[in-house]
C-alpha positions as CSV (number, residue, x, y, z in Angstrom):
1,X,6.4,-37.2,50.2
2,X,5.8,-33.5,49.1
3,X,9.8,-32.6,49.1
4,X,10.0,-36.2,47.7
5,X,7.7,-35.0,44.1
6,X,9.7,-32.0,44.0
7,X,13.4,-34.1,43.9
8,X,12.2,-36.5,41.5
9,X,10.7,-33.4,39.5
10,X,13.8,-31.5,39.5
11,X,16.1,-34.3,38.4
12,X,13.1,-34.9,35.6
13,X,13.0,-31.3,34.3
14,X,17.0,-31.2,34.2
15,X,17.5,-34.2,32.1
16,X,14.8,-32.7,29.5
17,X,16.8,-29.6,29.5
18,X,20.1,-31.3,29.0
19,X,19.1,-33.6,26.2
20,X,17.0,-30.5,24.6
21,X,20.5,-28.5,25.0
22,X,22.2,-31.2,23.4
23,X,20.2,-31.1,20.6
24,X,20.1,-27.3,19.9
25,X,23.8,-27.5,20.1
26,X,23.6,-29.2,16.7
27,X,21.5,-26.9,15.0
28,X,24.2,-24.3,14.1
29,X,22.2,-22.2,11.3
30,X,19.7,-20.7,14.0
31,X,21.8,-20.0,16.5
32,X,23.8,-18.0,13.8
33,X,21.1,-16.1,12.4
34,X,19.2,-15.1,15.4
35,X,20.1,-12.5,17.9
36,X,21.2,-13.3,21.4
37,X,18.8,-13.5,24.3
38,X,17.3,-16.2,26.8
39,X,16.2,-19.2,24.9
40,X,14.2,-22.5,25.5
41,X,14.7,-25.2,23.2
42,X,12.0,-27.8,22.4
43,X,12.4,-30.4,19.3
44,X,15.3,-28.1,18.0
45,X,12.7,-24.9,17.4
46,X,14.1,-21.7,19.0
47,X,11.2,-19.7,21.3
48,X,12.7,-16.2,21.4
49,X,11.7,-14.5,24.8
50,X,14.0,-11.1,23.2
51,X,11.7,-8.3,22.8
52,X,14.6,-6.3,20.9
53,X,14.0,-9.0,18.2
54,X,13.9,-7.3,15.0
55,X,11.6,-8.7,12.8
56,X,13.1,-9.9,9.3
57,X,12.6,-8.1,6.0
58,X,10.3,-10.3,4.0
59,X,8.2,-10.6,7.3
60,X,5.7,-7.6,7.2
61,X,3.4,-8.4,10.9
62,X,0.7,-6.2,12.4
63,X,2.1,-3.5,14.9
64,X,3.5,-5.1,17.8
65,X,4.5,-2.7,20.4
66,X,7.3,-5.5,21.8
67,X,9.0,-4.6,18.4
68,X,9.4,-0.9,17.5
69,X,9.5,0.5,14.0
70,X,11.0,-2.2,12.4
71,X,7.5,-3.5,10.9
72,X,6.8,-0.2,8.5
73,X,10.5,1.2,8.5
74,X,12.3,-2.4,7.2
75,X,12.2,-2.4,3.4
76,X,12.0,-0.3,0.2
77,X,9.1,-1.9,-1.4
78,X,7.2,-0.1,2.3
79,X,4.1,-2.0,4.1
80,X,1.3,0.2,2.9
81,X,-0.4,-0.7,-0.7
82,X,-0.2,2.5,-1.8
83,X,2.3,4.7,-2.3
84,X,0.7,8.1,-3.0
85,X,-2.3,7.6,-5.2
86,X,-1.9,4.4,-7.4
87,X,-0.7,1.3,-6.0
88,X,2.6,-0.7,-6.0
89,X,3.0,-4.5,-6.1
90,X,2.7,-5.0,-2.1
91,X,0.0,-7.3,-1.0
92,X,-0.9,-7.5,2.7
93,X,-0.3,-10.7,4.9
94,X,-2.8,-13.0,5.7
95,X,-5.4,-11.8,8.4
96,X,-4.0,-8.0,7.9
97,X,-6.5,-5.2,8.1
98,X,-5.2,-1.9,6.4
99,X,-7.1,0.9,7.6
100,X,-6.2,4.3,5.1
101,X,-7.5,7.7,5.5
102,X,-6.6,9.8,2.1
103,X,-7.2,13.3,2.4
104,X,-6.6,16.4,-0.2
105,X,-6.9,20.0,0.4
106,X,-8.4,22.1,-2.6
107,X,-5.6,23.9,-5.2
108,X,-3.2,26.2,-3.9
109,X,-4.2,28.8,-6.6
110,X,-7.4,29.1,-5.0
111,X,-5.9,31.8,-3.8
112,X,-6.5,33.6,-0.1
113,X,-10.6,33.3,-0.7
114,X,-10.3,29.0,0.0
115,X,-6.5,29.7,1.7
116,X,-4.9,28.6,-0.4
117,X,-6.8,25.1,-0.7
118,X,-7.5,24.7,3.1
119,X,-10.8,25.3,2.6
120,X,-11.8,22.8,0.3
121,X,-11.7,19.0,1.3
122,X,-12.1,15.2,-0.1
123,X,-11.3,12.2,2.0
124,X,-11.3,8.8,1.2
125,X,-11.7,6.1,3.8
126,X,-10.3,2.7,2.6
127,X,-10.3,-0.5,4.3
128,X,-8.0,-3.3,2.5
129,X,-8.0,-7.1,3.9
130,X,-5.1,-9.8,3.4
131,X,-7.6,-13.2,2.2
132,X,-4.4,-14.8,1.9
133,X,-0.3,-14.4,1.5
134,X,-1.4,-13.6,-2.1
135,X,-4.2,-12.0,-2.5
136,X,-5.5,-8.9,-0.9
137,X,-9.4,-7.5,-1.2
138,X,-10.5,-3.7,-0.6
139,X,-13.4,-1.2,-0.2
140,X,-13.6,2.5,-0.1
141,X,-15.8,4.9,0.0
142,X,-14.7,9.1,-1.4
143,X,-16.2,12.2,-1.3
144,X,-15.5,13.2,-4.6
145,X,-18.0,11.6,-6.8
146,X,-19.7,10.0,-3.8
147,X,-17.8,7.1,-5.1
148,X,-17.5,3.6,-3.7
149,X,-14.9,1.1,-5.0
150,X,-13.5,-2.5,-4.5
151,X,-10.8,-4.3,-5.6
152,X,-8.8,-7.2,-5.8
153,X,-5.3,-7.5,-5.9
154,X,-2.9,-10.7,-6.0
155,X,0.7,-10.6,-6.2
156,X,2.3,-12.8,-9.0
157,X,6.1,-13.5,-8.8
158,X,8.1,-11.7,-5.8
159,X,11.5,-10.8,-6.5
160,X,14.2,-12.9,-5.0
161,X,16.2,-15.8,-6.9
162,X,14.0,-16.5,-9.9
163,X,13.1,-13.2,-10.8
164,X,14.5,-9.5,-10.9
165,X,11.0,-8.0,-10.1
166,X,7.7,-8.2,-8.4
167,X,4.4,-8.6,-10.4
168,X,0.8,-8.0,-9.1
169,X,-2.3,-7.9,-10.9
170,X,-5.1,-5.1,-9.5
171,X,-8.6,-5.3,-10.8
172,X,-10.3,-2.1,-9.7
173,X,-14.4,-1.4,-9.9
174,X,-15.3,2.4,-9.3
175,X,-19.3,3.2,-8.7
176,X,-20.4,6.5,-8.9
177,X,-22.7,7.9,-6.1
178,X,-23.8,11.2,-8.3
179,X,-27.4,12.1,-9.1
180,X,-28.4,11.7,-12.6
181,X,-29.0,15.4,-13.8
182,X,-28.9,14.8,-17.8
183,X,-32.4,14.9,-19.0
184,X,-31.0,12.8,-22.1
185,X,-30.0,10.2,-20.2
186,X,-33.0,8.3,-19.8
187,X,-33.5,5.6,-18.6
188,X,-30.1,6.1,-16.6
189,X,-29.1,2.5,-15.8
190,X,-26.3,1.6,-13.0
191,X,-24.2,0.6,-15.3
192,X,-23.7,4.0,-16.6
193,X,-21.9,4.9,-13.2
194,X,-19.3,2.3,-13.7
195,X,-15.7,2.5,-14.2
196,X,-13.2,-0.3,-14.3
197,X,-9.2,-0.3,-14.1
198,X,-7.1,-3.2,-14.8
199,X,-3.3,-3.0,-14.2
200,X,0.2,-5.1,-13.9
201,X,2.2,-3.8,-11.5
202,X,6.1,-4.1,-11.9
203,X,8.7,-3.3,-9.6
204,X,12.6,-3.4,-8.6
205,X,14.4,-2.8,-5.7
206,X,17.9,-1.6,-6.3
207,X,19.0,-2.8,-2.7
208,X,17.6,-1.0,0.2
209,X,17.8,2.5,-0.6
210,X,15.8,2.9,-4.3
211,X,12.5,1.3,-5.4
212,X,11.1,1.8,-9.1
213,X,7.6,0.5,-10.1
214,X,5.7,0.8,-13.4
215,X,1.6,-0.1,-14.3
216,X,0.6,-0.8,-17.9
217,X,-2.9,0.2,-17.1
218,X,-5.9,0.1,-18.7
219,X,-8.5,2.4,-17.8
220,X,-12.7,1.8,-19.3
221,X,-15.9,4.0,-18.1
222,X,-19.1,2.8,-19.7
223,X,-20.3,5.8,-20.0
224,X,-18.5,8.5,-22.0
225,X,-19.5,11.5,-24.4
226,X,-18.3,9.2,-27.6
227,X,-18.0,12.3,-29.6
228,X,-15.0,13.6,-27.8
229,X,-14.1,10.9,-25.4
230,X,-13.2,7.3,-25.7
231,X,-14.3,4.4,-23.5
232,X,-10.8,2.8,-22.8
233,X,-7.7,4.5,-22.0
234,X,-4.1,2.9,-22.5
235,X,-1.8,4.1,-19.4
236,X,1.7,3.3,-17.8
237,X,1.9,5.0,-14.4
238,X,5.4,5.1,-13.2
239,X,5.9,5.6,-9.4
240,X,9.2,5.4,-7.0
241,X,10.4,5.5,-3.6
242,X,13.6,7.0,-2.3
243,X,14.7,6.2,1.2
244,X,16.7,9.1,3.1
245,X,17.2,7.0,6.3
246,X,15.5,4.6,8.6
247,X,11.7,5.3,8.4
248,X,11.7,8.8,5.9
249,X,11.2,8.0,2.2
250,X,10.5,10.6,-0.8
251,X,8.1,9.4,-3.4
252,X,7.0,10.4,-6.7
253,X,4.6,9.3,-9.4
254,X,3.5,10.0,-12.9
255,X,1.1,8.9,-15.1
256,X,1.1,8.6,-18.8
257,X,-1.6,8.2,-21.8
258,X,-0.8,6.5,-24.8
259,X,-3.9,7.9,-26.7
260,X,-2.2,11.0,-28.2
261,X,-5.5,12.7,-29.1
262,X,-6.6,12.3,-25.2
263,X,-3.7,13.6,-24.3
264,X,-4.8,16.9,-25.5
265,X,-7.8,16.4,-23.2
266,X,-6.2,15.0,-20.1
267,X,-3.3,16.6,-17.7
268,X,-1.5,13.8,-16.3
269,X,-1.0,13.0,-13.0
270,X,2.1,14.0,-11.3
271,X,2.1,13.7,-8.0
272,X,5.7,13.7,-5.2
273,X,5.7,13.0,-1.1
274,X,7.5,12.5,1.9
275,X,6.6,8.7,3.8
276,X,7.3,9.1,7.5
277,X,7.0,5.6,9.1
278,X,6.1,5.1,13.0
279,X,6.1,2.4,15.4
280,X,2.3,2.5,14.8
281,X,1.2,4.5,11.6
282,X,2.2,5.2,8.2
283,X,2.3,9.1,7.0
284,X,2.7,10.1,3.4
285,X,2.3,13.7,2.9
286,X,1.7,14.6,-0.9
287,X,1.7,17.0,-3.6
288,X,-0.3,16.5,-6.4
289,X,-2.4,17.9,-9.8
290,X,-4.8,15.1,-9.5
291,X,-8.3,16.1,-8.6
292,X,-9.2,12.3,-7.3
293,X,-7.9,9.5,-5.3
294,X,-9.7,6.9,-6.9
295,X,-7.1,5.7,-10.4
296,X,-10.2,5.3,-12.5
297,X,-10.5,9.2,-12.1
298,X,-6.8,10.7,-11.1
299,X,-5.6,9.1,-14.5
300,X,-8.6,9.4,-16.6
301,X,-9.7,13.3,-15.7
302,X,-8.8,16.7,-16.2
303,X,-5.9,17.0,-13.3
304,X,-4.9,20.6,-13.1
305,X,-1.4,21.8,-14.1
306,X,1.6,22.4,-12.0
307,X,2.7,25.4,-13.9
308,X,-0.3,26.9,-12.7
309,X,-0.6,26.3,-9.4
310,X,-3.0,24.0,-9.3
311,X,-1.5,21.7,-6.7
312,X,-3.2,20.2,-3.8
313,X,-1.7,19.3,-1.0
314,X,-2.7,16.4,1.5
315,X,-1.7,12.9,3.3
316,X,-2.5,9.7,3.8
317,X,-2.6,8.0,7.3
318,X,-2.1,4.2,7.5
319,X,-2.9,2.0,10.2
320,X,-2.6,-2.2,10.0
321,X,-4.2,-4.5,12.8
């Protein structure tokens, strides 16, 4: 009876192979596209049991060890929202968690008494959350200022066969953590310790080797010495990535102010970097005049000048789940 049950299965298992067989032999266009390796076919969809799979360039996944680099080393526009301090127009997946540790030594004219900047240090910790395909939310918390911020961030129009570029929107909400120590500034209300940036993000990817992104931002701080400062600031930060080879990129950013009498008060931000992408992490190491990591602050403070040493180097380390 027993050898019986296993005849009849067999026969039973070979003709749902066969007719399954029969039917993936008429679905040419994913045989053609996908890479060799054993396969099961069921209703015509293709189960890859290939761990050299690579995974495709518009598909940007949580680390999966099965796969290798490809999932932070497979396109110009990179996995990781930001690209040295501002952002670009990359949104995370659904369900991804971006964990991003942003660190900056002090100025490198500080001389051998802080060498050299070691000695001084500001770290933000940032945690950014795909809601949906679209739309990404973040926190963070930095040292400088002992500043919290959220933001939302949803992505627009993607480049492909309709458009030449990608657009995002970011709407940014900076709190400062500081102690009140103006005696004139009394009452001293919690909105005073807000800041707000606004910004649509642009970008282009010429191929796979060059990406170029510009911000018209718009920077506002409720609280502002009116005599010399104004509340909003009209910016357009620039940034761009240069890949060398297969997980090494070079980056660069600048910002600049439209307000020609602010200019005069503020140094913009120039900032350039090296991204080194892993099977598990993302690296950018940085050079940069700004003073903060937060854009309410790097592109609406006094940033110190490259002519004069005042550079500080750091990094930022990226993990996704």
């Amino acid at each position: 009876m027993q050898k019986c049950r296993i005849i009849k299965g067999s026969i039973l298992l070979s003709i749902f192979c066969c007719v399954n067989w029969i039917s993936a032999q008429s679905d040419t266009t994913v045989n053609d596209t996908m890479q060799p390796g054993p396969r099961i076919f069921i209703d015509t969809a293709l189960v890859i049991m290939d761990s050299s799979l690579a995974v495709p360039q518009e598909t940007y996944a949580p680390y999966d060890p099965t796969v290798g680099v490809q999932p932070y080393g497979n396109a110009i526009e990179g996995i990781s929202l930001r690209m040295i301090t501002g952002q670009t127009t990359r949104v995370l997946n659904k369900g991804v968690l971006e964990f991003c540790v942003q660190h900056r030594f002090g100025f490198i004219s500080g001389g051998k008494d802080q060498f050299y900047g070691f000695d001084v240090s500001d770290v933000r910790l940032g945690f950014d959350y795909g809601l949906t395909r679209k739309i990404t939310l973040g926190v963070g918390r930095s040292s400088m200022g002992k500043a919290f911020n959220g933001f939302v961030k949803a992505a627009i129009v993607k480049q492909g066969e309709h458009s030449m570029f990608n657009f995002s929107w970011l709407s940014d909400m900076y709190i400062s953590g500081l102690k009140n120590n103006d005696a004139s500034l009394d009452p001293y209300y919690f909105t005073h310790r807000l800041k707000f940036t606004n910004q649509l993000l642009i970008s282009h990817s010429f191929g796979q080797r060059f990406m170029l992104s510009v911000a018209p931002t718009v920077v506002h701080r409720n609280l502002v010495d009116s005599a010399k400062y104004a509340n909003d600031l009209s910016l357009l930060i620039v940034n761009g990535r240069l890949k060398i080879r297969e997980g090494l990129n070079l980056t660069g950013e600048y910002s600049y102010l439209f307000n020609h009498n602010m200019r005069k008060l503020y140094t913009p931000c120039i900032s350039a970097g090296v991204e080194l992408y892993t099977s598990g992490h993302i690296f950018q190491i940085v050079f940069t005049n700004s003073n903060s990591m937060n854009e309410a602050d790097a592109y609406a403070m006094q940033n110190g000048k490259w002519s004069k040493g005042n550079i500080r180097m750091g990094f930022n380390i990226v993990r996704q789940f």
